[in-house]
Every structure is written in structure tokens, then in C-alpha cells.
N, C-alpha and C positions, 0 to 999 in steps of 0.2 A: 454475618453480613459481609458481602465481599467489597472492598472498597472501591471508589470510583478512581481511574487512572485521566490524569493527564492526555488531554485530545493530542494530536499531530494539527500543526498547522498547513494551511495548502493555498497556493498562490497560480491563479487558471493563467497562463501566459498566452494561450492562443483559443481562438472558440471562434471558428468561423463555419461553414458549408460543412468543410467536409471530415476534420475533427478537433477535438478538444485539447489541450496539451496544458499538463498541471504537474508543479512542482509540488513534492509532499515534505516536511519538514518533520520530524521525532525526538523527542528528545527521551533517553532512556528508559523504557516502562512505556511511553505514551502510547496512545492507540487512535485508527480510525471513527473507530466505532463501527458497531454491525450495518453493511450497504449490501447492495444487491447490484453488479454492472448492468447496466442498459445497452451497454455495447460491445463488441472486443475493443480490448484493450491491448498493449505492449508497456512492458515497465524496463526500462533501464536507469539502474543502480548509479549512484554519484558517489558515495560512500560505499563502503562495504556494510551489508546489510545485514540485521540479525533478525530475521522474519520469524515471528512467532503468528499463524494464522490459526484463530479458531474458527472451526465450520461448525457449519448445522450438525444436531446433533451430538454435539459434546466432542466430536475429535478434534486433535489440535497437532499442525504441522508443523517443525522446526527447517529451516531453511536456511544457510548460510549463505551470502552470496558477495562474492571481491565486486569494489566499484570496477564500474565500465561494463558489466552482464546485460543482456538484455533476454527475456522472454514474451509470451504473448500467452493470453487468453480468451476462451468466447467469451460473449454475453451470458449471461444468467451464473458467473460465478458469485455464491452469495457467503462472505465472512468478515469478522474484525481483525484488520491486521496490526500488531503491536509490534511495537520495538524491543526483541528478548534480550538485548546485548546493555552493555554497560555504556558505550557514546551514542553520542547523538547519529543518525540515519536518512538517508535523504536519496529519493531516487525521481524518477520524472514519468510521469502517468500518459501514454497519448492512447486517447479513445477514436476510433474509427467509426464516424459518424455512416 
């Protein structure tokens, strides 16, 4: 039975018209849990990031990434992202409404 991890915490700082803007908080091991975006998204890193993403399907992507990074995704990316590293991780989520 595989054990249950530690959520990330997430704090929405802006949610108006035209997007959403959410700080995510990790603490080593924690996780999202499995979500599906509703919208494109852009994340830029505050910490340096140790992205362990599992997708559908059973693949699982490792990711390193230095605070201050920023990239961007569509809508309909659907996975749980965990914290693979040993510190806590913390980047900032803006959705484009």
C-alpha cells in the first residue's frame, strides 16, 4: 500500500477578470495531488525547484529548476506535482483566465 504524502500548501493572492495568481508552498516529499488545469498557466520558481511530476499513465518527469525560472503551459495539462528534493519548494502559479 503506497503511503499517503504530505499535501503542499497554496495561498490564491490575486483572482480577478482576467487571472488567478497562487503561491504554492512544499515541504519535502509533499504533493499537489492529482488536478487537471482549466487554463494556461505560467509558473515561476521562488526557490529552486525539485519537480517530481507524475502524468497519466504511470510516466514520471524529474525536473530541476534555479529560483527566478519561469515557464508556461496550456490548459488541459493533467498531473501531481511533488516536491523530489530534500528543502522545502515554493514557486507562484498565474493562470490566464
Amino acid at each position: 500500500m503506497e503511503r499517503e504524502r504530505e499535501k503542499a500548501t497554496h495561498e490564491v493572492l490575486i483572482d480577478d477578470a482576467r487571472v488567478r495568481v497562487t503561491r504554492w508552498d512544499f515541504a519535502p516529499g509533499a504533493e499537489t495531488g492529482w488536478h487537471r488545469h482549466g487554463m494556461d498557466y505560467v509558473i515561476t520558481t521562488i526557490t529552486p525547484c525539485a519537480f517530481h511530476l507524475e502524468m497519466p499513465g504511470g510516466e514520471t518527469v524529474r525536473n530541476n529548476l534555479e529560483a527566478g525560472v519561469s515557464y508556461r503551459r496550456d490548459e488541459g495539462v493533467e498531473h501531481n506535482v511533488i516536491n523530489g528534493g530534500d528543502k522545502p519548494m515554493s514557486f507562484v502559479e498565474v493562470e490566464l483566465k
